[in-house]
C-alpha positions in Angstrom: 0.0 0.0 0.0 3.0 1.9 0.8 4.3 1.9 -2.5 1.4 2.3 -4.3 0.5 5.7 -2.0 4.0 6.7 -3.2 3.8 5.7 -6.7 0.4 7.5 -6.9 2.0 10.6 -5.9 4.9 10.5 -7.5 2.9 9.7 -11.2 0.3 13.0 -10.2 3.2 15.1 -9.8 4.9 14.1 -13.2 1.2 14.5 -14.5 1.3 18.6 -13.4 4.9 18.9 -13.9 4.2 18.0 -17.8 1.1 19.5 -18.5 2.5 22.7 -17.1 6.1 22.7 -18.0 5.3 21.3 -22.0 3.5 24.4 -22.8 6.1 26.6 -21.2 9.2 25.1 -23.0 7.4 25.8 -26.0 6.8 29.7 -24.6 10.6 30.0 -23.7 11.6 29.2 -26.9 9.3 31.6 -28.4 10.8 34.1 -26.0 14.3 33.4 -26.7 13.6 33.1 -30.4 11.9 36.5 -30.2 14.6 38.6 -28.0 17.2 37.4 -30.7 15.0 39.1 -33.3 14.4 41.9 -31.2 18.2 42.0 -30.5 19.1 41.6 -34.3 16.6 44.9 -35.1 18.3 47.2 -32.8 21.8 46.4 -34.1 20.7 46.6 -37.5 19.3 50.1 -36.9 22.5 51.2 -35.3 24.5 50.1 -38.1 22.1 51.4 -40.6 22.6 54.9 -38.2 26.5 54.4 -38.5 26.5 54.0 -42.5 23.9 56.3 -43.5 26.6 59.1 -44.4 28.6 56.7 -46.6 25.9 55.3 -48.4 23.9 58.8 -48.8 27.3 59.9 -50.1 27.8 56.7 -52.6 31.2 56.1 -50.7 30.3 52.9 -48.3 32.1 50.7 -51.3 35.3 51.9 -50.2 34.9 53.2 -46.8 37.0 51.5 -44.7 35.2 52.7 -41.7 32.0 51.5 -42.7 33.9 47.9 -43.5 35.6 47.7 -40.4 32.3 48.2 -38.4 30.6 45.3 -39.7 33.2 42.8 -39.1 33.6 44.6 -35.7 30.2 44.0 -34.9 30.4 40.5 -36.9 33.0 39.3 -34.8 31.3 40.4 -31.7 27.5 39.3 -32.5 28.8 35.7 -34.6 25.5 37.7 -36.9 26.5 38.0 -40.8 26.3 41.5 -42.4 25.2 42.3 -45.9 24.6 46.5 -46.3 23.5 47.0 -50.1 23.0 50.4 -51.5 19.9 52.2 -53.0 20.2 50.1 -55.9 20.2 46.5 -54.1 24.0 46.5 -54.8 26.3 44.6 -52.4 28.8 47.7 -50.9 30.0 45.9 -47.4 29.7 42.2 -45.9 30.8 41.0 -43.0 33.1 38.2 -45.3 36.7 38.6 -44.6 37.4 38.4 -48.7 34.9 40.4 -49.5 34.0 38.6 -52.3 30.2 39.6 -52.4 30.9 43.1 -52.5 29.3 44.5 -55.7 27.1 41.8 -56.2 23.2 42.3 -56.5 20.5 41.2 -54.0 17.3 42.3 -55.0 16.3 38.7 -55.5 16.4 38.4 -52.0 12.3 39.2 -50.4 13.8 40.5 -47.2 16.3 43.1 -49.3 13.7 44.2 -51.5 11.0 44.7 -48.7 13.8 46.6 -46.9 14.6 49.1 -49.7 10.7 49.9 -49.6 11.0 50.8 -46.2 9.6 47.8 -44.3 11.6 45.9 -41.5 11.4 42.4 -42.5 12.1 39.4 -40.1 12.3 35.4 -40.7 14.0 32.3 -41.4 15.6 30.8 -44.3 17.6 28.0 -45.5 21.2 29.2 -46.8 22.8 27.3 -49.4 26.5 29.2 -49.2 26.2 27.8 -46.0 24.1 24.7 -45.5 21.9 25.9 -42.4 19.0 27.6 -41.7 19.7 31.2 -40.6 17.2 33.7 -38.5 17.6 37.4 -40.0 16.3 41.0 -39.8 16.6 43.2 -42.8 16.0 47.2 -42.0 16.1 50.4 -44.2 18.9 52.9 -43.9 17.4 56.1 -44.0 18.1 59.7 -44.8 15.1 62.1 -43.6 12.4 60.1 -46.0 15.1 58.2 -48.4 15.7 55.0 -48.6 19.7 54.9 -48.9 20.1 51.6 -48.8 19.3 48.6 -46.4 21.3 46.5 -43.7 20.5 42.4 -43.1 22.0 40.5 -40.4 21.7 37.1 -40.3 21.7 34.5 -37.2 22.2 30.8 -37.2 18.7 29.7 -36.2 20.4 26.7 -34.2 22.4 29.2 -31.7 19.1 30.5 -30.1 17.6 26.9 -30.3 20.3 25.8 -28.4 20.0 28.9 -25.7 16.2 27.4 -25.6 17.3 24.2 -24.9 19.9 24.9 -22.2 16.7 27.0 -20.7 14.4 23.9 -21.3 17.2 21.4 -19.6 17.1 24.3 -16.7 13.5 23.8 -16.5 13.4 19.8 -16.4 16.6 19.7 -14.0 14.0 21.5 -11.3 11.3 19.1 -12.6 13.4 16.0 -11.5 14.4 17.6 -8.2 10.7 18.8 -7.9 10.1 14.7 -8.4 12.4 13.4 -5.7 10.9 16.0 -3.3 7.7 14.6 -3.8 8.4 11.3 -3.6 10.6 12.3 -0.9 7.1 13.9 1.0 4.9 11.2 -0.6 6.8 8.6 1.4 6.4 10.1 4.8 3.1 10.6 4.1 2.2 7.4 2.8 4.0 5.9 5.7 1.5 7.6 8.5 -1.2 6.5 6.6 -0.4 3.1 5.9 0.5 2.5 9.0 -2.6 3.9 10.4 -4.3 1.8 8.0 -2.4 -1.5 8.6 -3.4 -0.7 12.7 -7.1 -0.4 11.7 -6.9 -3.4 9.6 -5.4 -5.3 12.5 -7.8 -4.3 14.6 -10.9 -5.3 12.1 -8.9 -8.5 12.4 -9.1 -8.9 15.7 -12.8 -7.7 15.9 -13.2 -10.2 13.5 -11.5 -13.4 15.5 -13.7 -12.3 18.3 -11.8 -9.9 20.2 -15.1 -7.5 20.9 -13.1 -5.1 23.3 -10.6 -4.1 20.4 -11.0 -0.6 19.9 -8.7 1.3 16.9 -7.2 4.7 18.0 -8.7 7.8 16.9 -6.4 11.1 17.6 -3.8 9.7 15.2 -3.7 10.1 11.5 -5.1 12.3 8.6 -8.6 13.5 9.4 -9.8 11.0 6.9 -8.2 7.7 8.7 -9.4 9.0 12.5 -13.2 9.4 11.1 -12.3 6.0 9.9 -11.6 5.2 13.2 -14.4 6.5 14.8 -16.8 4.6 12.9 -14.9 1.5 13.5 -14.8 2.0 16.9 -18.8 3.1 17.2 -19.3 0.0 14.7 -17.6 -2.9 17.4 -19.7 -0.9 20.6 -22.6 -1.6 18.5 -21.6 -5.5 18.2 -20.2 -5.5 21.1 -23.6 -4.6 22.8 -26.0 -6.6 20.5 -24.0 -9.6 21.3 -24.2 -9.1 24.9 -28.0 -8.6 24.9 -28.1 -11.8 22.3 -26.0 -13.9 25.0 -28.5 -12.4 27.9 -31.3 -13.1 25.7 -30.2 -16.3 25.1 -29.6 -17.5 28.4 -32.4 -15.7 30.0 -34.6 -17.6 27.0 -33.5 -21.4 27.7 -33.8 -20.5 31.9 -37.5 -19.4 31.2 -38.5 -22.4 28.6 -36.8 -24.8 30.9 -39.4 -24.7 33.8 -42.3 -24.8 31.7 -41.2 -27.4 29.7 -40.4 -29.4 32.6 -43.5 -28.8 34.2 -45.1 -29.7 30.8 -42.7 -32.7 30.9 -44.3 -33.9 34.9 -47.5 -33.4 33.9 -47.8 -35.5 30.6 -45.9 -38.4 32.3 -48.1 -38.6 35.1 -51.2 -38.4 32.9 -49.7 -41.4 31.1 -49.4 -42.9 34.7 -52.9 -42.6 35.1 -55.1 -42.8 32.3 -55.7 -46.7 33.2 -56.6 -46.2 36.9 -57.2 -42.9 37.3 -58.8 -40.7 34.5 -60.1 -38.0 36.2 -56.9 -37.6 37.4 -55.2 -37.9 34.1 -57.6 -35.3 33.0 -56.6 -33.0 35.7 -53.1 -33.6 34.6 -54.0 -33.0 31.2 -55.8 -30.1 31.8 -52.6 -28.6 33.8 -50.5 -29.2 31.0 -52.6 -27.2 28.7 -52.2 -24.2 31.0 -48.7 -24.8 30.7 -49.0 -24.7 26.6 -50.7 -21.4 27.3 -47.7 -20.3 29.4 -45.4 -21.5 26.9 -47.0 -19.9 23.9 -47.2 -16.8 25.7 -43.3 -16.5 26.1 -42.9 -17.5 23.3 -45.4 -14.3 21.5 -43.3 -12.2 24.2 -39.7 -13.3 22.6 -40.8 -12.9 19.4 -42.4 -9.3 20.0 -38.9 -8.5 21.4 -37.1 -9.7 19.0 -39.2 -7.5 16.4 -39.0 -4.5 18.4 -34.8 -4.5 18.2 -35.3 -4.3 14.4 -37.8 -2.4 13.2 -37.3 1.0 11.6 -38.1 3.7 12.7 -40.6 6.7 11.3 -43.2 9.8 12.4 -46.5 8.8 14.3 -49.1 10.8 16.2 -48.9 10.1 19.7 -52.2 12.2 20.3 -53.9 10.0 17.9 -52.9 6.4 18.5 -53.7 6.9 22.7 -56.9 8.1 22.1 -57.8 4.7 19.6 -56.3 2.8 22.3 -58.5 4.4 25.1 -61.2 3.7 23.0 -60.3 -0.3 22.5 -59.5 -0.7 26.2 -62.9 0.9 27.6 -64.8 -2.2 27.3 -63.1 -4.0 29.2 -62.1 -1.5 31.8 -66.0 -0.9 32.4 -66.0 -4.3 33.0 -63.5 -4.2 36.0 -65.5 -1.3 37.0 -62.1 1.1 36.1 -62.7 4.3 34.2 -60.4 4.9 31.2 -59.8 8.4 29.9 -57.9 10.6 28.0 -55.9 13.9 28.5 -54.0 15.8 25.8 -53.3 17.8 22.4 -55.3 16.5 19.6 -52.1 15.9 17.7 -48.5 15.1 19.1 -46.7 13.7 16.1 -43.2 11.7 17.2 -40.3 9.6 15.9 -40.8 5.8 16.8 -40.3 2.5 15.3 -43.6 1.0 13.8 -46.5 -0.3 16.5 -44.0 1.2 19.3 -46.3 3.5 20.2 -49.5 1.2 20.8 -47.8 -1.8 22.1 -46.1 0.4 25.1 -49.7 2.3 25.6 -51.1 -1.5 25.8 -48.7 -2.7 28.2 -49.0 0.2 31.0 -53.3 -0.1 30.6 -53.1 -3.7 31.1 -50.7 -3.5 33.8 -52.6 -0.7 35.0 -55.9 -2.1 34.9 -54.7 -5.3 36.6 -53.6 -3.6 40.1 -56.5 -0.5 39.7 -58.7 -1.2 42.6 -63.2 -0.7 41.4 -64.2 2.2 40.9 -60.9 4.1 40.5 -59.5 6.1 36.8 -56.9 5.2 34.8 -55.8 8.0 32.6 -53.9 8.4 29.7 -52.0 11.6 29.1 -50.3 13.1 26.4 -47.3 16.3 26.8 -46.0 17.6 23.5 -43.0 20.0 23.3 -39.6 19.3 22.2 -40.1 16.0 23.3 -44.1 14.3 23.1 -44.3 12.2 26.4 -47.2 10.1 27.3 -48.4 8.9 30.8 -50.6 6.0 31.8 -51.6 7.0 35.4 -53.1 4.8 37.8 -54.8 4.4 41.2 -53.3 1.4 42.5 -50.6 0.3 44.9 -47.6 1.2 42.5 -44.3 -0.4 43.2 -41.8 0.2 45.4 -38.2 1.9 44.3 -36.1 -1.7 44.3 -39.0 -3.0 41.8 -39.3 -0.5 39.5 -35.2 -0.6 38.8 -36.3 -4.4 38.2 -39.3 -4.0 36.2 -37.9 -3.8 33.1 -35.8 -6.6 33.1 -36.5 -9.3 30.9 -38.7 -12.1 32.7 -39.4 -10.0 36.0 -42.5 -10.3 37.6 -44.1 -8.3 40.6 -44.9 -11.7 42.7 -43.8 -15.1 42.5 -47.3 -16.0 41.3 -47.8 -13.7 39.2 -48.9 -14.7 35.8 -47.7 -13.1 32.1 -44.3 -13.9 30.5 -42.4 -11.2 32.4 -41.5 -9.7 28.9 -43.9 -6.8 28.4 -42.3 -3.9 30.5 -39.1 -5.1 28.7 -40.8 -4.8 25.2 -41.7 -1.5 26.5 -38.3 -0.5 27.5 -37.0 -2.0 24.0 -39.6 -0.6 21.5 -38.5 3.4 23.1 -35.2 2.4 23.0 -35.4 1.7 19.8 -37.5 5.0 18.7 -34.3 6.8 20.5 -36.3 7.6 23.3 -36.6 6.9 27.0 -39.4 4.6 29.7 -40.0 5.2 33.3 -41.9 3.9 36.0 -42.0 6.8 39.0 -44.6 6.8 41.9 -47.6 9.4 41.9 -48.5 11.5 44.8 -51.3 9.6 46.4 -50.5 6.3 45.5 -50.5 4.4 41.7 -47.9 4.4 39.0 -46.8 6.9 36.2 -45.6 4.6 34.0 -44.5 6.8 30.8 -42.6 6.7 27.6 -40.9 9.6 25.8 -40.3 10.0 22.1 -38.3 12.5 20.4 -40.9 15.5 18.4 -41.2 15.1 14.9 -39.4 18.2 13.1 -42.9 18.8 11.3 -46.1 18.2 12.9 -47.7 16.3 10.1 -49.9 13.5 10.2 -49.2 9.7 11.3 -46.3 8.1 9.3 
């Protein structure tokens, strides 16, 4: 990984060195290629300036001055000279023999433009000399008369080779720019993978079954420590799911195993006596269909629990769902002589998994309306601000402060003898966990229970989700 970080680098910085320094070694030979042009103009107009007497005068063929300037500055520049008169004629050359002196260049584009008074600039292939040559032809002038004209011409390869000496300049900082970032692309890939190859041990030890591995999480590029952090929040999660699924599990086969045994007692000693005594085997019988009834009922309770830890969650109207339960419970309140009411907002929509809201309202009525003494009021109320709470409030002997840190445990019942599973204040407590809320048994003033739930508002009070 390592290598790959550093490789990765590396290549993206070649990438940008190229696509920017390309371009620009074409621009500085463009530059160089244009300051030699610019260079070549300025001579040629100070020669022109220097011969302009002579060749106004006709006498730059034999002016020795004018000669020995040009192969001064011929000598100096490494540029060749050609001056030609008015006429196109040949009068001084920067050739040490001389030998085109006289002869006629108005064949030549640039010497012709020149003599019309243009400055002409270019390149072109010399046969005397077998290479390409750069040059500038100018006017001389005298007031508004063309005297004559100067060229100087300038091996093309000299300035392609001051390019190239700039170009090697540019790619010698290129390669250094290189082995500085591989340089910095190794330290850097070296925190991370090691970073990396730490969280990946320690997915590996999550993995074998180590749930108390934990990856660390101030360390590293802000991108690896998030990393972390979910990691880290990922094995609390599984860490805590498997320690409810080995409670569950244990709590589950200690709670099947009495039943079953009673189950177990009862249909062998029905078997014992259905030859000499089948009243008694009916009795039997009869027990071990309450114990079915038990059974089952655990049974509806595991599976309701295991539901509630998975279902997702959404926006449902409090208000609404207690009221429809008040309504579905009143029956048979009024038949245990309790009265059942409602208290509340109309509307209290809240986040909760799906059914949370009615199964926890059914499990504090029931529980409620089996210790609410004739004649008393159970009531059901509803508080909405930033979190919607709702109350079942009853009349009875509530439970005292060691029970209600009990009651929601899985399997915990009030009495001994008391009958249910044991699961439904632990469904309760599940379903609001689940909905990111909260349950609560606290005592009332004047005896009874407030057995409540609270769910966190929905952002827009709009109707049940």
């Amino acid at each position: 990984m390592r290598r790959r970080l550093m490789l990765a680098m590396m290549g993206f910085t070649v990438v940008v060195l190229l696509v920017q320094n390309i371009p620009f070694a074409f621009y500085l030979t463009g530059v160089e290629r244009e300051r030699v042009v610019t260079t070549l103009e300025r001579d040629a107009f100070v020669l022109a300036g220097r011969l302009e007497d002579a060749l106004s005068k006709g006498t730059a063929a034999g002016d020795k001055t004018a000669v020995a300037t040009v192969a001064a500055y011929s000598a100096a520049s490494g540029a060749r000279v050609v001056v030609v008169d008015e006429e196109g004629v040949a009068v001084s050359t920067s050739d040490a023999d001389q030998s085109r002196v006289g002869a006629s260049y108005l064949s030549r584009p640039e010497i012709a433009a020149a003599l019309q008074g243009r400055i002409v600039s270019g390149e072109r292939h010399s046969n005397t000399l077998g290479i390409t040559m750069l040059y500038v032809a100018v006017p001389v002038l005298s007031g508004s008369t063309t005297e004559g004209a100067v060229r100087l011409s300038y091996p093309s390869q000299e300035f392609a080779d001051a390019a190239a000496r700039q170009v090697w300049g540019l790619i010698a900082v290129a390669g250094v720019t290189v082995l500085l970032a591989g340089v910095v692309a190794a330290v850097f890939a070296s925190g991370i993978s090691r970073r990396l190859r730490l969280l990946q041990a320690a997915t590996e030890q999550l993995a074998a079954g180590e749930l108390a591995t934990r990856a660390e999480e101030r360390a590293g590029v802000p991108e690896v420590r998030s990393l972390a952090r979910t990691f880290n929040s990922m094995a609390e999660r599984l860490a805590a799911l498997i320690d409810l699924q080995r409670a569950f599990a244990s709590d589950v086969s200690h709670q099947l195993r009495t039943p079953l045994t009673a189950l177990r007692l009862r249909l062998d000693a029905a078997r014992d006596l259905v030859d000499t005594d089948p009243v008694g085997a009916t009795e039997r019988l009869a027990a071990a269909d309450a114990e079915l009834d038990r059974l089952g009922t655990v049974i509806d309770g595991l599976l309701a629990l295991s539901r509630a830890e998975a279902e997702p969650a959404g926006v449902h109207d409090v208000a609404r769902i207690a009221q429809e339960r008040v309504e579905q419970w009143l029956p048979l309140a009024q038949e245990a002589d309790v009265a059942v009411r409602y208290q509340g907002p109309d509307s209290a929509p809240a986040v909760a998994v799906e059914t949370a809201v009615e199964q926890i309202i059914d499990n504090y009525i029931d529980n409620a309306l089996g210790v609410s003494p004739p004649g008393s009021t159970v009531t059901v109320l509803v508080e909405a601000s930033d979190r919607v709470v709702v109350h079942v409030l009853d009349e009875g002997p509530g439970l005292g402060e060691a029970e209600r840190g009990r009651a929601f445990e899985r399997f915990w019942r009030g009495s001994p003898s008391g009958g249910g599973s044991g699961l439904g204040l632990a469904i309760v407590a599940q379903l609001a966990a689940a909905s990111g809320g909260t349950a609560r048994l606290e005592p009332r003033e004047g005896g009874g229970l407030d057995a409540s739930a609270a769910f966190l508002a929905a952002p827009e009070r709009s109707g049940s989700g």
